[in-house]
N, C-alpha and C positions, 0 to 999 in steps of 0.2 A: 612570532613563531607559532607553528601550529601546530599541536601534541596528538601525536596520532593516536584514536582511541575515545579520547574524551571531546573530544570538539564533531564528531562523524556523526553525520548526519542519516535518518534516516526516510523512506517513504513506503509505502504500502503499495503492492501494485497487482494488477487481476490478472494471471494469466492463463484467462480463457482468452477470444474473440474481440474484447472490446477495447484490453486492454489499458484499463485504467490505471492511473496513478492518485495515490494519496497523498496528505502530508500526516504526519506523529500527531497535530492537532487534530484533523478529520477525525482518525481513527481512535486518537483519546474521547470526542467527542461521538462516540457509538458509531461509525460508519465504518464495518468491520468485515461486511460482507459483499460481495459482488450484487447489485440491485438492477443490471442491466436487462431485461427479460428474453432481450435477443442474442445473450452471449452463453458461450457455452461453459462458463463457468457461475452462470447465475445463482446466487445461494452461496458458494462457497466463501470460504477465508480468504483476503489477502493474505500477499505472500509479505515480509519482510522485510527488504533489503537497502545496504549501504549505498547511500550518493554522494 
């Protein structure tokens, strides 16, 4: 059975241009910012969200 809440997953994702996605490890592991040079959110935070 799967308890909603406590089992939800999460990924980190750019929403400039380039559109990447992270995993909770990446971004535990410092990769917190968009480092794409050609996107248009370069520099900025990922965003958060549930998958």
């Amino acid at each position: 059975m799967n308890t909603q809440g406590e089992d939800q997953k999460v990924a980190y994702i750019c929403e400039g241009t380039c559109q990447a996605k992270i995993t909770q490890e990446q971004y535990d592991k410092g990769l917190t910012k968009c480092g794409t040079e050609s996107c248009t959110y370069f520099g900025k935070p990922f965003k958060k969200v549930k998958v």
